[in-house]
C-alpha positions in Angstrom: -37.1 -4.5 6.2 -36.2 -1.1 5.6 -38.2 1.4 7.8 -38.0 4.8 8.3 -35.9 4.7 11.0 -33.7 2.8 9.5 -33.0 5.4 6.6 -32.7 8.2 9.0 -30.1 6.4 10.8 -28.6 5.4 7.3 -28.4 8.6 5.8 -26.7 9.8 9.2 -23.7 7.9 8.6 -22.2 10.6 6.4 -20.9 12.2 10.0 -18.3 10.7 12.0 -20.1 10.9 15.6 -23.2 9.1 13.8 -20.8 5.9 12.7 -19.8 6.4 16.1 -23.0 6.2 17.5 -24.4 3.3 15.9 -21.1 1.1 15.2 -22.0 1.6 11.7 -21.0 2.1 8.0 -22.1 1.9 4.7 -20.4 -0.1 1.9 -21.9 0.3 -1.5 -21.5 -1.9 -4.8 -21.7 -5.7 -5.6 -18.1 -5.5 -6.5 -16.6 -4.9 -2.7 -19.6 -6.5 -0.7 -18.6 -9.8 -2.2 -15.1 -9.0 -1.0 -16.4 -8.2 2.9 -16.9 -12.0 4.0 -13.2 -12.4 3.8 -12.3 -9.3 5.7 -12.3 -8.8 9.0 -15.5 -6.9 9.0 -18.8 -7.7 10.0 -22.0 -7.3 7.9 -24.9 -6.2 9.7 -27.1 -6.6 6.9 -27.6 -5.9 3.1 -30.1 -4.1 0.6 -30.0 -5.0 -2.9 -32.5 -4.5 -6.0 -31.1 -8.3 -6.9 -30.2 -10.2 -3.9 -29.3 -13.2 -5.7 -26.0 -11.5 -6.5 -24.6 -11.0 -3.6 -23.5 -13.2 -1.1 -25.4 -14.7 2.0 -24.4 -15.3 5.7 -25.3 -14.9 9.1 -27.5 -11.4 8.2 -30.6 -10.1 6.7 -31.1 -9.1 3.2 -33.7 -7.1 2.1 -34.5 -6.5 -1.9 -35.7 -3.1 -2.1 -36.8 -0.7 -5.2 -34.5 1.3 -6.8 -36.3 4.5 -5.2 -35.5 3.3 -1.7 -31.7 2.4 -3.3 -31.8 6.1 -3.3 -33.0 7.2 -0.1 -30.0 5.2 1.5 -26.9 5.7 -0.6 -24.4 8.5 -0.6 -23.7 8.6 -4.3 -25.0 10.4 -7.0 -25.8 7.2 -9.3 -26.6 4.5 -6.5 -25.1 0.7 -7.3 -26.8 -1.6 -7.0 -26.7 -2.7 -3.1 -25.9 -1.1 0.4 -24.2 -3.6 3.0 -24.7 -1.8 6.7 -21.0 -3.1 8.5 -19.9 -2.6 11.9 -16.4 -0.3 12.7 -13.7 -2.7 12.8 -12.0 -3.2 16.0 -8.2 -1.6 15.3 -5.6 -3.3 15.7 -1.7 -1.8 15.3 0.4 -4.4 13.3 4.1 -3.7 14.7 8.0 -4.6 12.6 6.5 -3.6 9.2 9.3 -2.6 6.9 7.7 0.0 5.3 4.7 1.8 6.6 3.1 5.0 5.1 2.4 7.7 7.8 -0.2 10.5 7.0 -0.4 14.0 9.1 -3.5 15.7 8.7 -4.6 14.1 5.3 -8.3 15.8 4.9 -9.9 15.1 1.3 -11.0 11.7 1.6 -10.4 10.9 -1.9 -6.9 11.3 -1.0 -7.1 8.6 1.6 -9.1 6.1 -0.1 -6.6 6.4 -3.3 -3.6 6.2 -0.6 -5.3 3.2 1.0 -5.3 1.8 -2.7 -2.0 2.3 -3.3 -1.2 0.7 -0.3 -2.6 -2.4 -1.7 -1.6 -2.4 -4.7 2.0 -2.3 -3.4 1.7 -4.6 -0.7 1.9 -2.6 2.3 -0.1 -3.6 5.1 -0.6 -1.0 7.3 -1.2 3.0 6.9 -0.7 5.0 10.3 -2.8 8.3 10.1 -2.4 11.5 12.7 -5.9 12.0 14.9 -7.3 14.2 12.4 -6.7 12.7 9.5 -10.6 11.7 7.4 -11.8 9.1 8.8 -11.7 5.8 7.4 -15.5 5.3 7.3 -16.2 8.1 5.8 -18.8 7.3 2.4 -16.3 9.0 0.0 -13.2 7.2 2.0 -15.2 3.9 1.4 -15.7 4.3 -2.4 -12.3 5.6 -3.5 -10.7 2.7 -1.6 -12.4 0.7 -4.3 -12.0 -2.6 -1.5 -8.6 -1.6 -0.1 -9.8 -1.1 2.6 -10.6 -4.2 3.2 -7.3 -5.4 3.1 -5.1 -2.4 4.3 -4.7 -2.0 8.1 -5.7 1.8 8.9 -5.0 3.1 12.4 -4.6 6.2 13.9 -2.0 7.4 16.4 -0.3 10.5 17.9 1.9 11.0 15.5 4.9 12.6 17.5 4.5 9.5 19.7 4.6 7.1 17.4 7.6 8.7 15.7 9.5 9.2 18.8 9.6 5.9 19.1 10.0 4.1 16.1 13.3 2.9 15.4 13.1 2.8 11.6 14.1 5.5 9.3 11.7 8.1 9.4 11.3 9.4 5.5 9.5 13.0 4.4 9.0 15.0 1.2 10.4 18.6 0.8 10.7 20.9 -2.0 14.5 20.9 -0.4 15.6 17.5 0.0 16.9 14.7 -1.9 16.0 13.6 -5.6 13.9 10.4 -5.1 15.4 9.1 -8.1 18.9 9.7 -7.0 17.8 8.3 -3.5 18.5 4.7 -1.8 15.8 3.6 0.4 16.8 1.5 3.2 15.3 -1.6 4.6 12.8 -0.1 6.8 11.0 2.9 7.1 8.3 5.4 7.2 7.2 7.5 4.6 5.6 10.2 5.9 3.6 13.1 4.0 1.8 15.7 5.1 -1.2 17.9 4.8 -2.6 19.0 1.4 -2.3 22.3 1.7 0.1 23.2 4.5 2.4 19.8 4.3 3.6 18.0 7.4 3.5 19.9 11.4 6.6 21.5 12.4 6.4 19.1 15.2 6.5 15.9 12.7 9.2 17.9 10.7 11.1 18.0 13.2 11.2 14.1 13.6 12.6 13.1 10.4 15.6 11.4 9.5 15.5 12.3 5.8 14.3 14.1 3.1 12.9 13.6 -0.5 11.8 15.1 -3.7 10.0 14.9 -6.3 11.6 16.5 -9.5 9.5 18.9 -11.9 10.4 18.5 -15.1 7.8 20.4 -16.8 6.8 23.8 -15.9 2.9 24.0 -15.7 2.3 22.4 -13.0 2.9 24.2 -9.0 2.4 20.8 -7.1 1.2 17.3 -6.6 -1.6 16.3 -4.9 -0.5 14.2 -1.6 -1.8 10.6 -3.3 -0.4 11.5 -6.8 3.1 11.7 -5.1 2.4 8.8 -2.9 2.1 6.6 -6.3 4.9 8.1 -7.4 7.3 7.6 -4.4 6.1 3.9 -4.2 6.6 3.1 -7.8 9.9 4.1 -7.5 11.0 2.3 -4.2 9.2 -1.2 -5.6 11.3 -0.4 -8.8 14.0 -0.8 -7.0 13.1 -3.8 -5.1 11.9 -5.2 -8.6 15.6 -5.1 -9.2 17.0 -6.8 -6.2 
């Protein structure tokens, strides 16, 4: 049943100390709640204007009217259901070839589309800085598009994990190497910084190497952090397309 309290404690889950509070997040549309029994995470329960579409388990489902869809969801044109998941438990997956490292990553439309990049190129595991978005952040959630479901996230002092990480630790910079003229090597982190002010000197300081991406037209100043994540990625699987 959906009460009052229940909405006020919904519609709280837009702030981090609230998911924190309650164990809770919100997934919205048919689409990825299908997808969540074969995750790791746990539905709590699920409120749909068809219930018949969505899957069934060890959890409540409420049908509710599209008014109350409303009251509970975070986007501007609700879907059509809400699942109410616990935080997964993190877990650090160690000896990955290639992870992706993110320092300070804030606009959580970033994140998600990193975290569905990730997924899209097979890598298991994205290792963000302390203040990077949170993962269960709504807009996180939707951008993700499900990838989160299948893309470790965790986060980590960043200096600490670097320090001691024996793979090659890789970086953009407008001075370093042409990505297309570079060789990736077996395993490594690729590492990118903060949208507006780019990696910490402190994380700088840490890298092995350096990378660019070329301009080749004139109009544009910079990339936005996941447009050059695709990028990179594309052309490292290219490579690996090859071998």
């Amino acid at each position: 049943m959906l009460t009052a309290h229940k909405i006020k404690v919904f519609q709280s889950l837009d702030k981090k100390k609230f998911r924190q509070k309650y164990n809770l997040f919100l997934v919205e549309g048919n689409k990825t709640i299908k997808e969540i029994p074969n995750s790791h995470f746990k539905i709590r329960e699920i409120f749909s204007l068809d219930p018949s579409e969505i899957p069934t388990g060890d959890f409540d489902t409420t049908k509710i009217t599209p008014k109350d869809l409303k009251k509970i969801s975070f986007l501007q044109h609700p879907k059509d259901s809400v699942a109410v998941c616990e935080l997964g438990e993190e877990k650090f997956l160690a000896n990955l070839p290639i992870q992706i490292v993110l320092d300070g990553i804030q606009d959580p439309g970033n994140l998600g589309t990193i975290i569905r990049l990730a997924d899209w190129f097979g890598i298991p595991q994205i290792i963000c800085s302390e203040d990077t978005v949170d993962l269960y952040n709504p807009k996180v959630i939707q951008a993700s598009m499900g990838s989160f479901l299948r893309v470790n996230v965790v986060y980590r002092d960043l200096v600490e994990y670097l320090t001691h990480s024996d793979a090659a630790k890789i970086g953009t910079d407008m001075d370093g190497e042409n990505l297309y003229h570079y060789k990736f090597p077996e395993k490594f982190n690729l590492i990118l910084g903060n949208e507006g002010n780019g990696m910490r000197p402190e994380t700088e300081r840490l890298l092995t190497e350096k990378i660019t991406i070329p301009r080749f037209g004139k109009s544009t100043e910079s990339l936005n952090v996941s447009m050059a994540t695709g990028i990179i990625l594309g052309q490292i699987f290219s490579h690996k397309g090859k071998s």
